[in-house]
C-alpha positions, 0 to 999 in steps of 0.5 A: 403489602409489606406492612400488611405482611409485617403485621400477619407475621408480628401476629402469627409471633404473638400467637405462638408465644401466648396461644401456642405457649411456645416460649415463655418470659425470658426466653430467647428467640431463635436466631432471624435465619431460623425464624424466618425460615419457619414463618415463612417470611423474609428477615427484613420482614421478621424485623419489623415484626420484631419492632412492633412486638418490641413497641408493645412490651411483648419481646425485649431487645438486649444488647448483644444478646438478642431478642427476649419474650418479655418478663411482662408477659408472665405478669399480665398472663398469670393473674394469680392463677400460675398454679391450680391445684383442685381447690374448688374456691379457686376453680369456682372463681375461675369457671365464674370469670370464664361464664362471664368471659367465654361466652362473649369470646363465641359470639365475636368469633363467630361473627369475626372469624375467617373463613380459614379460621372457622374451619380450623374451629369446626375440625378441632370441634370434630376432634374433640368429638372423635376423642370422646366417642373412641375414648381417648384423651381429648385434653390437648384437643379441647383446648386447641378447640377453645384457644382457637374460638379465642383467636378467631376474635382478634383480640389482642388481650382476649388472647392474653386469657388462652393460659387461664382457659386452657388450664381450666378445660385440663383442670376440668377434665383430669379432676372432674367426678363425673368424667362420663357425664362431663363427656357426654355433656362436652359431646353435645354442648360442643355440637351445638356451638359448632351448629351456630358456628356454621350458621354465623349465629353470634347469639347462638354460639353465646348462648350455646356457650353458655349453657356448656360452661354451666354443664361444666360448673355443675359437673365439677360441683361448682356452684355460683351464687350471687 
């Protein structure tokens, strides 16, 4: 049992530094009492946690200093996207990877995910729908949408993606020409992944996935070919 709850809480770790975007290379962690208490686990169990992370070139111990998210984080994370300022050749080619990528995530997830995980997915779908509907910004909720379809397919280094997918659903809503057809079509393609979603139809959400990051490339004028 402990090793099972060493490894949940190595994970929960993980998730919050790459999903959650809580720490960043070269931050220090909070000290073992502080985070033990927010995990809810005992420090002996956050000390494995650490080990393993530590075994997988995520944190880094210093001696006499402490634990460090490591700098190897920013480098497999970035992948050359640290900074997307509109240009419509750099966005293209980052819609392309996630039409290849994401509509693969939505089948393993929809396959793989948890019970909790799949109403954690259907609440932040439903969110984003509130937002849309009463007007308000749904940036950050479209992105926890998205990020947690991600985590439900525990993939480690599918989650290592989350930055460059959450920067794309920011990029394509604040720069977007057609910001009301890219809602509404967000409104609609997004009921239709949750509807596989609640089916546990993997085919389903992949194709409904797909058709929403093609929605979302024509808005932005984002024209592919081969």
């Amino acid at each position: 049992m402990r090793g099972n709850l060493s490894r949940q809480t190595a994970e929960k770790l993980y998730r919050m530094i790459v999903a959650e975007g809580r720490m960043s290379p070269g931050d220090k962690l909070p000290n073992e009492m502080e985070l033990s208490q927010e995990l809810g686990v005992s420090r002996a169990t956050l000390r494995e946690a650490i080990q393993a992370l530590t075994m997988q070139g995520v944190l880094e111990v210093r001696r006499g200093r402490g634990t460090f998210v490591s700098q190897r984080m920013g480098e497999v994370e970035d992948f050359g996207f640290g900074t997307l300022d509109g240009v419509k050749g750099e966005l293209g080619d980052l819609f392309e990877l996630r039409a290849i990528f994401e509509p693969q995530v939505a089948a393993l997830a929809c396959a793989r995910a948890s019970r909790e995980e799949l109403t954690e997915i259907l609440a932040l779908g439903a969110e984003v729908e509130d937002c849309i509907r009463c007007g308000r910004d749904r940036t950050q909720a479209d992105r926890d949408f998205h990020a947690a379809i991600v985590r439900a397919t525990h993939n480690e280094f599918m989650m290592r993606l989350l930055p460059i997918i959450g920067q794309a659903v920011e990029t394509a809503i604040v720069s977007g020409e057609h910001g009301d057809k890219l809602a509404q079509d967000t409104l609609s393609d997004h009921a239709l992944i949750m509807e596989f979603f609640q089916k546990r139809d993997p085919v389903g959400a992949e194709h409904a996935m797909a058709i929403h990051m093609r929605h979302a490339m024509d808005e932005m004028g984002l024209e592919r070919g081969m």
